[in-house]
RODREN-61636 format. One record per residue (C-alpha): z, y, x; residue number from 1. Coordinates in steps of 0.5 Angstrom, whole numbers, plus 2048, in hexadecimal, padded with zeros to 3 digits. Layout:
site z->Z y->Y x->X kollo->NUM
...
//
This chain:
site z->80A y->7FB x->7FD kollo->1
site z->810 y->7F9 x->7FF kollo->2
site z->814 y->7F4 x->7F9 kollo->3
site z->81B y->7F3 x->7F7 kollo->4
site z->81C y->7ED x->7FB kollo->5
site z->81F y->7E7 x->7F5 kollo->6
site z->827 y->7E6 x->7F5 kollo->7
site z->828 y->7E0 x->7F9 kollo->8
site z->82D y->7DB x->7F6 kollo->9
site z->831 y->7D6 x->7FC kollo->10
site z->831 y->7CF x->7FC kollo->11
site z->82C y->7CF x->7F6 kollo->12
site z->825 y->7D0 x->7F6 kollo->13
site z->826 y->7D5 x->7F0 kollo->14
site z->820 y->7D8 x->7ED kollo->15
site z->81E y->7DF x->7F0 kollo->16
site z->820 y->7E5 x->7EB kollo->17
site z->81B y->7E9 x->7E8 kollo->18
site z->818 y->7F0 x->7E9 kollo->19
site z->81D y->7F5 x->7E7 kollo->20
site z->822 y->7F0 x->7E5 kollo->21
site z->829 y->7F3 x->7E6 kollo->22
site z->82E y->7EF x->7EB kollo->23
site z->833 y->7ED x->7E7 kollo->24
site z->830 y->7ED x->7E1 kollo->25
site z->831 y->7E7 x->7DC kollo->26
site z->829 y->7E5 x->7DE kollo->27
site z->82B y->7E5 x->7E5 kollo->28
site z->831 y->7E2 x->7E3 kollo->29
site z->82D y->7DC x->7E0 kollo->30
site z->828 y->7DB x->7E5 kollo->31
site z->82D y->7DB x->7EB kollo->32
site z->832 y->7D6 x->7E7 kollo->33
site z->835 y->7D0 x->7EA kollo->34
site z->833 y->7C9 x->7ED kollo->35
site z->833 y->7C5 x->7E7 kollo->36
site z->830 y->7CA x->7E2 kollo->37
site z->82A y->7CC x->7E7 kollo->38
site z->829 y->7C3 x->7E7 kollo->39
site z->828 y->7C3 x->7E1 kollo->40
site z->824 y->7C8 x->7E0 kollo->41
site z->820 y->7CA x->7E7 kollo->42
site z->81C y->7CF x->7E3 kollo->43
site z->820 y->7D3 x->7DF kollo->44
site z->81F y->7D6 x->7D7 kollo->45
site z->819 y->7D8 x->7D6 kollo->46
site z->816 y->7DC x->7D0 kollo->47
site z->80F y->7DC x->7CD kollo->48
site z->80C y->7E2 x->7CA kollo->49
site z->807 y->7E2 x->7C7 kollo->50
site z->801 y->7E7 x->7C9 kollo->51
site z->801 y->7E9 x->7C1 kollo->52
site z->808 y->7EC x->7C1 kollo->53
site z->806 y->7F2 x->7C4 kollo->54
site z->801 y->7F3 x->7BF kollo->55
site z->805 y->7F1 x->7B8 kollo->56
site z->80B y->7F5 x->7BB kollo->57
site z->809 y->7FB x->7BF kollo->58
site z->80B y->800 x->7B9 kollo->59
site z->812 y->7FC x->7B8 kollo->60
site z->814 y->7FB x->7C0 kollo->61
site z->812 y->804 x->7C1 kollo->62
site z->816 y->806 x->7BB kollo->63
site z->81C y->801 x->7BE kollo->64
site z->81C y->805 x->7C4 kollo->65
site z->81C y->80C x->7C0 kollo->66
site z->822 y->809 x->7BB kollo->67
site z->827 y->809 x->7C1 kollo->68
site z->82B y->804 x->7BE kollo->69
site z->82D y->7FF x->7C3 kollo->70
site z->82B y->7F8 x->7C0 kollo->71
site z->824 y->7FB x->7BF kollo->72
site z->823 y->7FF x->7C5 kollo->73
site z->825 y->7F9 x->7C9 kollo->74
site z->820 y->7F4 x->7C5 kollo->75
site z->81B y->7F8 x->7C6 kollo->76
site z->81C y->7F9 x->7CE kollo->77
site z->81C y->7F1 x->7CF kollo->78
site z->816 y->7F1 x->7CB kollo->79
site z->813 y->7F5 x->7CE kollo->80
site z->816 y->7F3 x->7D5 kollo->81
site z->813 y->7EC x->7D4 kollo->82
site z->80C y->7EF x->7D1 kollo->83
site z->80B y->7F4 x->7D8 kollo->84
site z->80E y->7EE x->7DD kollo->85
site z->807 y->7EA x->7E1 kollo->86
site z->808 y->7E6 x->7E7 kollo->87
site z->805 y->7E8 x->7EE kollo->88
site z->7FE y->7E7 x->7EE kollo->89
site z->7FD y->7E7 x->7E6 kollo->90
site z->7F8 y->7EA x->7E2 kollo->91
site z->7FB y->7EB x->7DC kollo->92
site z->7F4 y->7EB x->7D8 kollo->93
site z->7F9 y->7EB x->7D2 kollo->94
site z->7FD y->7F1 x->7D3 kollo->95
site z->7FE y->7F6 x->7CF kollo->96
site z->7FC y->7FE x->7D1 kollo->97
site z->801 y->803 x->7D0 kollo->98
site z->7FA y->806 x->7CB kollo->99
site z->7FA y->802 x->7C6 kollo->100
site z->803 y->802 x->7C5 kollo->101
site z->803 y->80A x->7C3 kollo->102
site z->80A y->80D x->7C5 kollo->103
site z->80B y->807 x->7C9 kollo->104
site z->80D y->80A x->7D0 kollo->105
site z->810 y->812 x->7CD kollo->106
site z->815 y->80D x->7CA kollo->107
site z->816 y->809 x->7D0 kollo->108
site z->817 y->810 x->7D3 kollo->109
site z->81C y->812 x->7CE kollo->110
site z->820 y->80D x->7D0 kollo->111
site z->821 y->80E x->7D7 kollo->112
site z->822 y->816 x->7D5 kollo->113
site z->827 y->814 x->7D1 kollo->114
site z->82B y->811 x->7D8 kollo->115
site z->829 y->817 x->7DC kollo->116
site z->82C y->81B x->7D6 kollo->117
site z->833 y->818 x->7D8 kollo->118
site z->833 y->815 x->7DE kollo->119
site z->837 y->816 x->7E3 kollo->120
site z->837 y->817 x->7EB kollo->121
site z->838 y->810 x->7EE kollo->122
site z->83F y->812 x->7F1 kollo->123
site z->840 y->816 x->7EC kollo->124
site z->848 y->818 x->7EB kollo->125
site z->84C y->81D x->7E7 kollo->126
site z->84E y->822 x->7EA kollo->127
site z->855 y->825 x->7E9 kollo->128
site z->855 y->82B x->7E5 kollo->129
site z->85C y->830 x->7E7 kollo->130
site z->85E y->835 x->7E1 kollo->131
site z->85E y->83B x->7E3 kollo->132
site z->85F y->840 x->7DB kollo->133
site z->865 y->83E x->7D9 kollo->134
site z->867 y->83C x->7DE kollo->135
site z->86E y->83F x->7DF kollo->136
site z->86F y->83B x->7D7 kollo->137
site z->872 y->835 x->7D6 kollo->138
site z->86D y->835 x->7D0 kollo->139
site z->868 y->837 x->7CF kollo->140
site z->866 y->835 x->7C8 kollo->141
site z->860 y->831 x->7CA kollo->142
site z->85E y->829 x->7CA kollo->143
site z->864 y->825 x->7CA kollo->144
site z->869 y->828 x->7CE kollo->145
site z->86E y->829 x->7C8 kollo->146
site z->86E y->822 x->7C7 kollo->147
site z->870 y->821 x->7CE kollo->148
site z->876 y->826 x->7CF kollo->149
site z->878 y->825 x->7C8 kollo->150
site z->878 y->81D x->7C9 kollo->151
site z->87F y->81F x->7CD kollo->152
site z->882 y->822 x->7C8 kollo->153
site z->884 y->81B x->7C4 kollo->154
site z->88B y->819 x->7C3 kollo->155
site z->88D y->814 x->7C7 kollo->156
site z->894 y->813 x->7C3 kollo->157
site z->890 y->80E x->7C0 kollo->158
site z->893 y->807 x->7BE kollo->159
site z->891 y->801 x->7BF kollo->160
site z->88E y->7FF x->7B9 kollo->161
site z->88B y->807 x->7B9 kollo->162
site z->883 y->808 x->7B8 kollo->163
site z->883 y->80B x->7BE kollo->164
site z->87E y->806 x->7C1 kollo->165
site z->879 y->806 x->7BB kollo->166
site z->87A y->80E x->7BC kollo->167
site z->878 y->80E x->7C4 kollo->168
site z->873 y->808 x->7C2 kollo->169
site z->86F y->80D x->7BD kollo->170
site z->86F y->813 x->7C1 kollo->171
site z->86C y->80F x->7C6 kollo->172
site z->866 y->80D x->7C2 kollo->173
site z->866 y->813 x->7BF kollo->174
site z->865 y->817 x->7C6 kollo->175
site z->860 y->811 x->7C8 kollo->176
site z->85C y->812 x->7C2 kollo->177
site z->85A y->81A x->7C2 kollo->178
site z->85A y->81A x->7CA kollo->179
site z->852 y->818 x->7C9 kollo->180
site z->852 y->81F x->7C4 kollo->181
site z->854 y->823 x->7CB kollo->182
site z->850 y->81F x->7CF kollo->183
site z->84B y->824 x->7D4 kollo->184
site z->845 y->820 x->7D3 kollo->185
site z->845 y->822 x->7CC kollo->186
site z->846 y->81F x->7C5 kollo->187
site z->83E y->81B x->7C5 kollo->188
site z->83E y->818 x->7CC kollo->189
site z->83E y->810 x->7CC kollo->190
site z->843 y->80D x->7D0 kollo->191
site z->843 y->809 x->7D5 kollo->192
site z->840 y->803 x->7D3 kollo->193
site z->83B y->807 x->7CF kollo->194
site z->839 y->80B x->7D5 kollo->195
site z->838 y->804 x->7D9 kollo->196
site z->834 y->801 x->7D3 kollo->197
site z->82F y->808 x->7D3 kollo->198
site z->82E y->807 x->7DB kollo->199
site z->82D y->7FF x->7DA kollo->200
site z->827 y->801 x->7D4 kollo->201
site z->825 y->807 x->7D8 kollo->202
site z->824 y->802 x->7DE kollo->203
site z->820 y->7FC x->7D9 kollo->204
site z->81C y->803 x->7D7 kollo->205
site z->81A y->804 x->7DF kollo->206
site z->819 y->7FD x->7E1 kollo->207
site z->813 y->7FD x->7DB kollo->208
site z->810 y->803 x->7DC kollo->209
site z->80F y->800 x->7E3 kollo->210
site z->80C y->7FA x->7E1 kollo->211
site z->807 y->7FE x->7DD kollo->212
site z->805 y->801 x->7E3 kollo->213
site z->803 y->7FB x->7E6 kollo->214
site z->7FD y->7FA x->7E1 kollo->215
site z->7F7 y->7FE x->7E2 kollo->216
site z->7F5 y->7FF x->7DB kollo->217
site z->7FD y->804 x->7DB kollo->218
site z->7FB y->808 x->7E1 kollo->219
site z->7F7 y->80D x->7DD kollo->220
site z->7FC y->80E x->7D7 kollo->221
site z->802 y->80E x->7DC kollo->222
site z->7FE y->813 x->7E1 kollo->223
site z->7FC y->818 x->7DB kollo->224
site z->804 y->818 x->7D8 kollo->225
site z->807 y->81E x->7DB kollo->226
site z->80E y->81B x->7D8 kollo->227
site z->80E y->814 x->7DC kollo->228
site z->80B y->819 x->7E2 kollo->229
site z->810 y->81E x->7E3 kollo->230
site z->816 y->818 x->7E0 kollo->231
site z->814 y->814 x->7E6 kollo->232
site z->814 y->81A x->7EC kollo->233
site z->81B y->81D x->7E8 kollo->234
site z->81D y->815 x->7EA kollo->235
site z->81B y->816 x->7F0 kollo->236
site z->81E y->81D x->7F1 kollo->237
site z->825 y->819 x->7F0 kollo->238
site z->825 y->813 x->7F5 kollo->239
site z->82C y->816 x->7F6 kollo->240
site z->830 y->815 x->7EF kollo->241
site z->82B y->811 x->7EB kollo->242
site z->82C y->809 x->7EB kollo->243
site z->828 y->806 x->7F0 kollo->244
site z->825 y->801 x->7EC kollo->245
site z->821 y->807 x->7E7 kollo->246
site z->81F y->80A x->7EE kollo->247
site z->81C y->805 x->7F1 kollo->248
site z->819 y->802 x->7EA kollo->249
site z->816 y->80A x->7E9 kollo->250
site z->814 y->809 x->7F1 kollo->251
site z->810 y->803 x->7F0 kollo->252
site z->80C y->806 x->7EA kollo->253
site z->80A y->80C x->7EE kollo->254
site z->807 y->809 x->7F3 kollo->255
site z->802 y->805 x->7EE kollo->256
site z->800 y->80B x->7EB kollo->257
site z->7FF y->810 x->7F2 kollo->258
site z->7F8 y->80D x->7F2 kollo->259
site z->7F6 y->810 x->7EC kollo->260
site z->7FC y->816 x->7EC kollo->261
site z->7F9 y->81D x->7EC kollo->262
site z->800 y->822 x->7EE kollo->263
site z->7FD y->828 x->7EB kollo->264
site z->7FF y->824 x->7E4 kollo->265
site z->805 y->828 x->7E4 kollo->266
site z->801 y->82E x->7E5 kollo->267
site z->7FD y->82D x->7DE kollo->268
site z->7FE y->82F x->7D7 kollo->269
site z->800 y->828 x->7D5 kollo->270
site z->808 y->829 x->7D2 kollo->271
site z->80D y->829 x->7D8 kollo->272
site z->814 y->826 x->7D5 kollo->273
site z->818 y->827 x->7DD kollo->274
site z->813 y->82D x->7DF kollo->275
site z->812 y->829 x->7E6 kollo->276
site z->80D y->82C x->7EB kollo->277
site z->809 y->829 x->7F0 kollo->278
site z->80C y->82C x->7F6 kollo->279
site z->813 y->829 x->7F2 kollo->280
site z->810 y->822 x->7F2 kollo->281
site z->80E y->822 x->7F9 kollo->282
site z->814 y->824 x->7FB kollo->283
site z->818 y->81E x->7F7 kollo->284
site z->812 y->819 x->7FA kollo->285
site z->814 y->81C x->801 kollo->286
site z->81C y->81B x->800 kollo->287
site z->819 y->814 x->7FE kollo->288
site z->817 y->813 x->805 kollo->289
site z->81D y->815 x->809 kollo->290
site z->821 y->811 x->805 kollo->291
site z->825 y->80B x->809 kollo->292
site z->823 y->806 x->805 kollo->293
site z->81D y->801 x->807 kollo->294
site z->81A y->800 x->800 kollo->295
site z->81A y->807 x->7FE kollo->296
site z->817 y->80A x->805 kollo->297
site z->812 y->805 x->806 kollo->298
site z->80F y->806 x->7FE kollo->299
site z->80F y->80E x->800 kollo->300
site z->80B y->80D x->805 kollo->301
site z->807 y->809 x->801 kollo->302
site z->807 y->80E x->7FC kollo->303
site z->806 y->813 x->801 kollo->304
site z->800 y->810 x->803 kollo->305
site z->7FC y->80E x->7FC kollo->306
site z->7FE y->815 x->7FA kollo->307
site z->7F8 y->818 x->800 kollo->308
site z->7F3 y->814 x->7FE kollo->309
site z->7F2 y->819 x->7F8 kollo->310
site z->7EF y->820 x->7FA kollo->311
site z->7F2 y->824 x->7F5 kollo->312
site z->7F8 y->821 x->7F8 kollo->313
site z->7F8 y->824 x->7FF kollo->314
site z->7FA y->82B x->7FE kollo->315
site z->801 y->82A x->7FB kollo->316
site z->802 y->824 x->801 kollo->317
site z->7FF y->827 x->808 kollo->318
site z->804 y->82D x->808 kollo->319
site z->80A y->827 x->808 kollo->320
site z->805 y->824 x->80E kollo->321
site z->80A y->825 x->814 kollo->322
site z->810 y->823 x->810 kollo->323
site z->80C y->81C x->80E kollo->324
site z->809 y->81B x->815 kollo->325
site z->810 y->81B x->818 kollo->326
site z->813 y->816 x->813 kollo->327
site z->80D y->811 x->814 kollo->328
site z->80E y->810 x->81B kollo->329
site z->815 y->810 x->81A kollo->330
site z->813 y->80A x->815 kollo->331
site z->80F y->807 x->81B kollo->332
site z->815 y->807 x->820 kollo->333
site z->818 y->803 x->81B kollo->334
site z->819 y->7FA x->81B kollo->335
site z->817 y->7F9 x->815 kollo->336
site z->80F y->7F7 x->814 kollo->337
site z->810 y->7F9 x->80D kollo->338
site z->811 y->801 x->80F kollo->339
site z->80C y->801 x->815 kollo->340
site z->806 y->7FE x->810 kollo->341
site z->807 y->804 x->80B kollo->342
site z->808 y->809 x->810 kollo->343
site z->801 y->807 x->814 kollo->344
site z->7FE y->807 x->80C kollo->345
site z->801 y->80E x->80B kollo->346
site z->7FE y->811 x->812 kollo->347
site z->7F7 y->80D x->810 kollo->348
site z->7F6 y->811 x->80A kollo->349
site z->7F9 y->817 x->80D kollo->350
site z->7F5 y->818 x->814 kollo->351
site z->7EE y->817 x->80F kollo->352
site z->7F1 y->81D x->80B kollo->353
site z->7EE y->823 x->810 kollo->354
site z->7EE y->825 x->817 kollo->355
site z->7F5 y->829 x->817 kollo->356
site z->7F8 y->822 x->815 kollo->357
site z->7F5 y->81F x->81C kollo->358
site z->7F7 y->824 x->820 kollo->359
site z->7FF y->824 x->81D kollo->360
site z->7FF y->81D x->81E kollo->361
site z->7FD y->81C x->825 kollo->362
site z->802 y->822 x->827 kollo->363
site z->808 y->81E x->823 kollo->364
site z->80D y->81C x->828 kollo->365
site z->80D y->814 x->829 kollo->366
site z->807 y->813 x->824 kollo->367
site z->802 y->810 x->828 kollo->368
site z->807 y->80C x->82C kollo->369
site z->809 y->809 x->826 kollo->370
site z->802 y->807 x->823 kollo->371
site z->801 y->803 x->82B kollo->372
site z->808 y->7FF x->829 kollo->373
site z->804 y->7FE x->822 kollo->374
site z->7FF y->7FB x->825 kollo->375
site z->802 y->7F8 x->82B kollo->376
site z->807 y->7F5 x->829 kollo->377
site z->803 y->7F2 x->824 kollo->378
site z->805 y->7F4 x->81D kollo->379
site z->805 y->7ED x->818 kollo->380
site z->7FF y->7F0 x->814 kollo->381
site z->7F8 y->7F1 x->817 kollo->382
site z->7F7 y->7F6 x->812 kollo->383
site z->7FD y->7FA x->815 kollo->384
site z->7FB y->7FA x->81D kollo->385
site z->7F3 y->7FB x->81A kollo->386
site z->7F5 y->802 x->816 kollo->387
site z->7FA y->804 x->81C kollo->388
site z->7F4 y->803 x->821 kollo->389
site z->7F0 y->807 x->81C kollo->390
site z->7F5 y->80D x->81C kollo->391
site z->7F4 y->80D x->823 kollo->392
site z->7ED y->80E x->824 kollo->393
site z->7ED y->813 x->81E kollo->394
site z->7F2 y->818 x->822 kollo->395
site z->7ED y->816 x->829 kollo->396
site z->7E7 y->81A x->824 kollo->397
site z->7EA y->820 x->825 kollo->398
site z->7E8 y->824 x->82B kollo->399
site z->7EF y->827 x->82B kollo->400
site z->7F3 y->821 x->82B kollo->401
site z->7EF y->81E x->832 kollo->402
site z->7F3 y->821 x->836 kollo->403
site z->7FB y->81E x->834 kollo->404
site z->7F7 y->817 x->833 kollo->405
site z->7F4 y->817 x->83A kollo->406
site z->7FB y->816 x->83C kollo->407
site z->7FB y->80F x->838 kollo->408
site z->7F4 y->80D x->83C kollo->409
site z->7F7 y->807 x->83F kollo->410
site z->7FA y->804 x->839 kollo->411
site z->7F4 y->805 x->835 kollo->412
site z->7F0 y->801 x->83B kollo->413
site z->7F6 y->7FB x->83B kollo->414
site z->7F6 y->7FA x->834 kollo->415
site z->7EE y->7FA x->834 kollo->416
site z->7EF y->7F4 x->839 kollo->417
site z->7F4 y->7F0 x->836 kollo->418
site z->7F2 y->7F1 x->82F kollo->419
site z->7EC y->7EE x->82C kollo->420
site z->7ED y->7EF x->825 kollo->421
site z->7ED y->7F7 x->826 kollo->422
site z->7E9 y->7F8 x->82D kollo->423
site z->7E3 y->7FC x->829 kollo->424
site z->7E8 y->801 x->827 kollo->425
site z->7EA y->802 x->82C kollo->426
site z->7E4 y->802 x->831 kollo->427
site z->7E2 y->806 x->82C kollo->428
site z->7E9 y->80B x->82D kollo->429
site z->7E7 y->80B x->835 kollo->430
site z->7DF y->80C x->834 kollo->431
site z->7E2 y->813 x->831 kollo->432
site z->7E8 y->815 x->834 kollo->433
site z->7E4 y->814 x->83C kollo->434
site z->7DC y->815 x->83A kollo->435
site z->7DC y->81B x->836 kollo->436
site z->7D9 y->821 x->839 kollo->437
site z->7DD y->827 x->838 kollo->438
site z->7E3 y->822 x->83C kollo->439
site z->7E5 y->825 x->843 kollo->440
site z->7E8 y->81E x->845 kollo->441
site z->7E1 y->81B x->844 kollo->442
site z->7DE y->81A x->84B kollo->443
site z->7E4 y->818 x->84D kollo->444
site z->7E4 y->812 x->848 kollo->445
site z->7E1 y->80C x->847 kollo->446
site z->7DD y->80B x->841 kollo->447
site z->7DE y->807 x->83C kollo->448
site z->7D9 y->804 x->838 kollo->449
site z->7D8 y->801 x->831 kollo->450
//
């Protein structure tokens, strides 16, 4: 799927940034640091682990998550982060399951439900609020607004050398120390800062789970976790409040696992901490691929596609089929490869599903004109222009559909003759389209042969 393209530093060959290393962070703030610090260390600080840590302190690095200390819960997050993190294309032979570290991901989890226990709507402002019991009282008896009126109250026949500035001085800090009390937030709320260093840790706590999800001995643990499950499509249900970075990390993570993800988890005995549904998590993986940005809607597509494959599956994602199919050519309009490849992967999957499916696609405005420009233009992958080339001779399989493509014969005829690389899925396209014996329009084509 699409990855997060490494922040590009100018006028100096700066290490690329890691996975879900925050922009901005103080690592990024190394790795991107000046021409001279970049001269005289090329590669950066790097830290070896070794592959025995995680075994000697499991017990310790989960029990640091669960004390919700600070230093210890930020101790445990870069171990961790360190442990979970592989380079592209590597094995991990020495990775440590989530299995064998009992109470790892729940506590992992727990950190992110402490976020988004506090967390706040990304433009988020407090309103005003108007009186309205009292409002007719200068006072009504309530917070500090005794304070307020009666600080006009001091005699200003003071002299010079009079305590009236230490007075004012008092009453001032006075008043600034018990607003907190009357605060609307409540008296064991963090502040800002605290609220700020909670989103940092619940990010950290995303970023692993989705590095996790990159080993295939994690898939079966975290595929059975209700909890990581329905904190992951919650996630996705708030794409429009929660941080951007957690969204994307719970996005990745999904997409590992849809392979093996079964929906009708969320319809089990299992115990369920958010009560989600399948109904709920499709309509959240749906939002996903309206979405505006390119990573987001691309890894729903790809979502979309990988989630089919399972039969049991189906009966949550076909009534969800027009909507699907309408945003996937949508995605096929698009300039971006990227999206063009995780659309015909996700019409690939779905025209396999059943005939209904093949039916809807063919009569969807557009669709099949986009998958011609996919293969004629060409797209940049072969796979891509085979796969396109393969949805279209899947919807020619149904009788029913003969009728809308025998409008694109002379498309098919120009493509078969000009592109070698697909020219047997095509012929093969022709050869039903004009020799099949319930076609009207047979004896007045020709035939193509195989």
């Amino acid at each position: 799927m699409q990855k997060r393209e490494p922040s590009k530093a100018t006028g100096s060959a700066a290490t690329p940034a890691k996975r879900g290393r925050p922009f901005g962070s103080a690592a990024a703030a190394a790795a991107g640091a000046g021409d001279s610090a970049s001269a005289a260390s090329p590669l950066g600080p790097s830290l070896q682990v070794l592959s025995s840590f995680a075994d000697q302190n499991n017990r310790r690095i989960v029990l640091a998550l669960q004390s919700g200390l600070k230093s210890e819960v930020t101790w445990a997050l870069n171990a961790l982060t360190l442990l979970s993190f592989k380079e592209k294309d590597d094995l991990r032979r020495d990775a440590t399951p989530l299995a064998k570290i009992p109470g790892l991901l729940d506590a992992l989890l727990q950190v992110i439900d402490d976020w988004r226990d506090i967390a706040l709507p990304r433009d988020f402002t407090k309103p005003a609020r108007v009186r309205t019991l009292g409002a007719n009282s200068t006072v009504t008896g309530f917070g500090y607004e005794y304070d307020t009126t009666s600080s006009t109250d001091i005699p200003s026949n003071q002299g010079p050398g009079s305590d009236s500035g230490k007075a004012d001085a008092f009453t001032r800090k006075k008043r600034h120390s018990v607003e907190w009390w009357f605060e609307e937030d409540g008296l064991f709320n963090v502040d800002e800062e605290g609220r700020a260093e909670k989103q940092q840790c619940a990010v950290a706590a995303s970023n692993i789970v989705r590095n996790f999800s990159f080993m295939p001995e994690n898939e079966v643990v975290m595929v059975q976790h209700r909890h990581c499950l329905e904190t992951i499509f919650q996630s996705l249900e708030d794409q429009n409040t929660e941080d951007e970075e957690l969204i994307t990390n719970m996005l990745e993570t999904i997409v590992n696992l849809a392979p093996v993800l079964d929906l009708r988890i969320f319809s089990s005995n299992k115990p369920s901490y958010i009560r989600m549904t399948e109904k709920r998590a499709v309509q959240a993986v749906m939002g996903m691929l309206g979405s505006s940005i390119k990573a987001w809607h691309c890894a729903a597509a790809e979502l979309l596609g990988r989630l089919i494959i399972n039969p049991d599956n189906e009966p949550f994602l076909l009534p969800s089929v027009p909507q699907i199919y309408k945003r996937l050519v949508d995605l096929l309009s698009l300039p971006a490869v990227d999206a063009q490849a995780a659309a015909v992967g996700a019409l690939y999957n779905l025209t396999e599903v059943n005939m209904d499916c093949r039916l809807k696609l063919a009569s969807e405005r557009w669709a099949v004109d986009r998958l011609f420009k996919v293969v004629r233009a060409p797209h940049p992958v072969p796979e891509i222009c085979r796969k396109a080339a393969l949805v279209l001779e899947s919807l020619v399989s149904e009788p029913q559909n003969r009728p809308l493509l025998l409008a694109h014969e002379s498309t098919f005829a120009e493509i078969l003759m000009s592109d070698g690389k697909h020219a047997d899925t095509f012929a093969r396209i022709l050869y039903e389209l004009t020799s099949r014996p319930n076609n009207k329009a047979t004896t007045a084509r020709g035939v193509w042969g195989m």
